[in-house]
Every structure is written in C-alpha cells, then in structure tokens.
N, C-alpha and C positions, 0 to 999 in steps of 0.2 A: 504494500500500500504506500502511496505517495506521502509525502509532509504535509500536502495540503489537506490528504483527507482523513490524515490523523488527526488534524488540529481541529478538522467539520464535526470529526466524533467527540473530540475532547470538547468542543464550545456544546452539543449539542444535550451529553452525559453531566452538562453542568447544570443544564436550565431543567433536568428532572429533579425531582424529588426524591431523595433515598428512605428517608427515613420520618414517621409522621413528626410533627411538634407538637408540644402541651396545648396549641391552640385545635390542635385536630381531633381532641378528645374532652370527652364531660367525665367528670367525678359526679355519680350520682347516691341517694341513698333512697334508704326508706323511709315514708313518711314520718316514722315515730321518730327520727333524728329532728330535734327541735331547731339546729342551724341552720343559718339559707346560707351560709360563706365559710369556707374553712381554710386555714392558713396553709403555707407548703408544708413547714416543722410539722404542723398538725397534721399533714397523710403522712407524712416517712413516719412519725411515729406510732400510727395505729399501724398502715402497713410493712412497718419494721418489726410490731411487735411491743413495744416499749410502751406504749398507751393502749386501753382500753376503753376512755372514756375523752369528750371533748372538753372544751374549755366550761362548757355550760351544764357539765356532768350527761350527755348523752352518751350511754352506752352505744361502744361500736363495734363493731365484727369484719375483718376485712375478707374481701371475694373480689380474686386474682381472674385474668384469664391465661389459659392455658399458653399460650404461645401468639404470634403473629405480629403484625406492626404496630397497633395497638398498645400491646403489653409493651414491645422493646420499647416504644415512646414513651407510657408511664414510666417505668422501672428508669430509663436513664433519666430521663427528666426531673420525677420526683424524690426517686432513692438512691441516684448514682452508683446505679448499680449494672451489671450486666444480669440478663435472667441466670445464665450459672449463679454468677456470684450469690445474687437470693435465695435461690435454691440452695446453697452450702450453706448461706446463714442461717436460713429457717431448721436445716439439717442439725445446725451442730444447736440452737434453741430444741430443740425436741430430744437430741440428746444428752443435754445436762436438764431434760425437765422444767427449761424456765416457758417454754411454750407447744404449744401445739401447731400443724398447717395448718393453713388459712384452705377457706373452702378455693376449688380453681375447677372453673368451666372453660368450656370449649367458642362461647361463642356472645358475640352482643347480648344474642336476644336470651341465653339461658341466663346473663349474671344480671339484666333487666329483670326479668323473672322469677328471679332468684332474690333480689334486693328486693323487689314488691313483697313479697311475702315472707321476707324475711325480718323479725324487728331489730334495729341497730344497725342491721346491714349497711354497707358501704363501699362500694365497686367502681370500676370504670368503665369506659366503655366508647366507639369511635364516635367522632361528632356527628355524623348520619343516623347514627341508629336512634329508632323511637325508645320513649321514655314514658310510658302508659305506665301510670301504676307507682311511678318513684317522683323524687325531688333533684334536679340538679343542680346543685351547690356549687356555688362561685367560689375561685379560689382569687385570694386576697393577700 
C-alpha cells in the first residue's frame, strides 16, 4: 500500500469511535433509591464495594453487565479499572470474606429489568436503551 493511503486509513481510523464515553451511558436505579444525582466517589464506591448505602442513607446493591462496550466505558470511566482488573478485585473481596459478586447480566434490557424490581438496585446501562420501570440518576 502507498503513503498516501496509509495516511487515508490513519485520518479515517481517527474520526471512528473506539471506545463509548461516560456521556454514552445512564447510571440508573430503582425507584426506592430516594436520589435523582449521584457523585462519581459515590458509584466506584458502591460498585467497588466499599459502600453500601448513599449519602442520604439509601441502600444500594450494585448490577454489572457482563461484558461489551458499555461495561469497558463504565469500568474505565468510573472505576479505573480494566474488566480483568475488577474481576481480580471482587475475587480477592470474596476471598478474604469482606464481600460478595455483585449480580452481572448479559444485556441493557435484563439489568433495566432487573433494577425495576429490584429494591436499592443500581446499574448501568447504554444511552439508547429504555428505562420503563427505573430512575436515571445524574451524575454530578
């Protein structure tokens, strides 16, 4: 291949998209979560583990999704993490006993689903997907 059309692919591999951003995804919950706004500290800490409850004493319960672009854009976004990496964390939590996994679906519409009828619940999910049945919470 020529220079010039290495460089048509390099300008072209630049103006895609690799990876989603924090704007391409909603943090949602269940109704019984009494906030409309949750800070960043406040999700790595519930979905780190290290919190159970928000600033306003709502119980929370964090629900991951299984894999896709979704999850990598939470996970590095909010917990600076790679999925390995949290998968080792939550590992080596459940092996000294200070925690259990967090529930983990496969898909928008199972952790919508899931979050509605679930109470505390607190998940993510891509900025497309309907949200019948939950609350989605501004991060602040």
């Amino acid at each position: 291949m020529k220079r010039s059309g290495l460089y048509f692919v390099a300008a072209v591999m630049a103006l895609l998209p690799l990876n989603l951003a924090a704007a391409d995804l909603k943090l949602i919950a269940n109704p019984s979560v009494d906030v409309s706004s949750i800070s960043a500290d406040e999700i790595k800490g519930v979905f780190l583990a290290a919190k159970t409850s928000l600033g306003d004493g709502s119980h929370v319960e964090p629900v991951l999704e299984k894999g896709g672009t979704v999850h990598e854009a939470f996970v590095k976004e909010y917990l600076g993490k790679t999925d390995s990496a949290l998968q080792t964390y939550y590992r080596s939590l459940v092996f000294t006993g200070k925690a259990s996994m967090p529930k983990t679906l496969g898909t928008d519409a199972e952790v919508v689903a899931y979050v509605a009828k679930t109470k505390g619940a607190i998940g993510y999910v891509g900025a497309g997907a309907g949200t019948d049945g939950v609350k989605v919470l501004m991060v602040k």
